[in-house]
C-alpha positions in Angstrom: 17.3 -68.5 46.7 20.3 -68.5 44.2 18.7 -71.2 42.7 15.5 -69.1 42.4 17.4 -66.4 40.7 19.6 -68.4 38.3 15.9 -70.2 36.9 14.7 -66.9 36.5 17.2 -65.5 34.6 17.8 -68.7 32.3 13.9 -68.1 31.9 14.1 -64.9 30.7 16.9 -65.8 28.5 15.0 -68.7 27.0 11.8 -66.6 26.3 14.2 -63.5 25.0 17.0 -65.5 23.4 20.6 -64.4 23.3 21.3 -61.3 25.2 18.4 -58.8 23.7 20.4 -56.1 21.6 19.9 -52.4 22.0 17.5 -50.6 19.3 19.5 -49.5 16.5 19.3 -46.2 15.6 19.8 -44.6 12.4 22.8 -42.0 12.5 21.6 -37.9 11.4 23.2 -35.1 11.9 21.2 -32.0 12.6 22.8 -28.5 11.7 21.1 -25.6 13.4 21.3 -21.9 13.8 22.6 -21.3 18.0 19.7 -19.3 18.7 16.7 -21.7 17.2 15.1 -23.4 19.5 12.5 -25.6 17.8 15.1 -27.7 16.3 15.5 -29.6 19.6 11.9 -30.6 19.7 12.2 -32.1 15.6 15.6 -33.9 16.8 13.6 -35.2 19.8 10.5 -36.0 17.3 13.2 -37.9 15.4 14.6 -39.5 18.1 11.5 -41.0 19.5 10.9 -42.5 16.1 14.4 -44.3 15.2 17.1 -42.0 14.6 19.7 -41.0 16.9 20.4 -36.7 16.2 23.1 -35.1 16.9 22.6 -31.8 16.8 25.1 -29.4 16.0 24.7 -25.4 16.2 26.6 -23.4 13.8 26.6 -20.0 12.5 27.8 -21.5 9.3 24.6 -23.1 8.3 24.1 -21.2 4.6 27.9 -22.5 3.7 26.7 -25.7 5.0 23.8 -25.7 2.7 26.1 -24.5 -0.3 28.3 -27.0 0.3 25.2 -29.6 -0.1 23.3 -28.4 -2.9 20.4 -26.5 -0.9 19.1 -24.1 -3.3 17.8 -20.6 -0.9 14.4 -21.1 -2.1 14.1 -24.8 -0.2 16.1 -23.4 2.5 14.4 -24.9 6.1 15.0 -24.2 10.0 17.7 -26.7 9.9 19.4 -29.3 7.9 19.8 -32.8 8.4 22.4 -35.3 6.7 20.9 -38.6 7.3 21.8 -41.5 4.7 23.9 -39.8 2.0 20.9 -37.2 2.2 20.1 -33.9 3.5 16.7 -33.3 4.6 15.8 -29.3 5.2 13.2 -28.1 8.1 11.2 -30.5 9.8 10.3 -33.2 7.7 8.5 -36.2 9.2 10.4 -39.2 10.3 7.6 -40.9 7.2 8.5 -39.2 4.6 12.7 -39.9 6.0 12.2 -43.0 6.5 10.7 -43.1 2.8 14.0 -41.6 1.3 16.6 -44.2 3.0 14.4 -46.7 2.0 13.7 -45.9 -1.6 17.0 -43.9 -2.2 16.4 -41.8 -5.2 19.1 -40.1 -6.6 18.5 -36.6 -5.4 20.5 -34.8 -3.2 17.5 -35.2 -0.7 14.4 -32.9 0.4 13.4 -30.5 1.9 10.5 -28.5 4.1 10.9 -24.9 3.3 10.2 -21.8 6.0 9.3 -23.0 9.0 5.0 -23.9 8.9 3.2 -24.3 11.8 2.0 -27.7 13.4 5.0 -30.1 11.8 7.3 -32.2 14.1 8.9 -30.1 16.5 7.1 -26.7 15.7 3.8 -25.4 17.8 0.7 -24.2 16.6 -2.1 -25.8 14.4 -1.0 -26.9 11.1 -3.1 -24.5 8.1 -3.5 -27.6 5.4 -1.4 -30.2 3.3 2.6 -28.9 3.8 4.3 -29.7 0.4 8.0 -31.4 0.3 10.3 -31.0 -1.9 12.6 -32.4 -4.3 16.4 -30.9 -3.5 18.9 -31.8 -6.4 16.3 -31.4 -9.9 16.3 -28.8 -12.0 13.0 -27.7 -11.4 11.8 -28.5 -7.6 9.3 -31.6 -7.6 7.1 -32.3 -4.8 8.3 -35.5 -3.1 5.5 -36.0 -0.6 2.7 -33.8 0.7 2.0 -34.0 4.8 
C-alpha cells in the first residue's frame, strides 16, 4: 500500500513538476471610508482576478488622496495603491491590469462617483463609464468600460 502511495505521488510530481507554487498575487492596498460597504465586494472582484487587497478603513481618506495627487473632481468610493499607482472607485481589474502593464507616467486613474453596475457596486450599469487620467493637467480619458 505504501508503495501504492509513494508511485502516486512521484506521479503527480512527474506530471506537475517541482512542488507546484502558490498563485502570485499582485500586492494593492485599498483605502476606504468605515462605513462603505461596497468596497469589499470591488476588493473581492479584485481578488478573484489576481490581486491580493488589503483593505484598510480610514477616516483620513481626503488627506490620503492629497497626499497622492487625487484632484476632488476624480475623487472615487475608495482608493487603491497598486504598482506605484493609485486607482480611484472601482476600476476593472482590465483596465488595472492595463496600467502595471503599460506603466505610463501618470500618477494613475481613476473612476469618479460611484456608477451603478461596475465591479463591486449593484444595479444595472446606464452606458460606457469613462476613466480617467489622474496626474495631467487637463483629465484625459484612459479607458472607457
Amino acid at each position: 500500500m505504501r508503495t501504492l502511495a509513494f508511485l502516486l505521488t512521484a506521479f503527480g510530481l512527474a506530471l506537475t513538476g517541482p512542488a507546484v507554487a502558490a498563485e502570485t498575487k499582485t500586492p494593492a492596498t485599498m483605502y476606504k471610508s468605515p462605513y462603505c460597504d461596497c468596497c469589499e465586494g470591488h476588493a473581492a472582484y479584485l481578488d478573484k482576478r489576481g490581486y491580493q487587497v488589503t483593505i484598510v478603513a480610514t477616516e483620513e481618506l481626503p488627506a490620503l488622496r492629497r497626499r497622492h495627487g487625487v484632484p476632488e473632481s476624480l475623487e472615487g468610493c475608495h482608493m487603491i495603491l497598486v504598482g506605484g499607482y493609485v486607482v480611484e472607485g472601482h476600476v476593472s481589474a482590465a483596465v488595472i491590469d492595463r496600467l502595471l502593464r503599460q506603466k505610463p507616467k501618470i500618477v494613475g486613474v481613476s473612476m469618479p462617483g460611484m456608477p451603478a453596475g461596475v465591479p463591486g457596486m449593484g444595479g444595472k450599469k446606464e452606458g460606457p463609464i469613462a476613466i480617467y487620467e489622474i496626474g495631467t493637467d487637463t483629465p484625459k480619458i484612459y479607458a472607457t468600460e
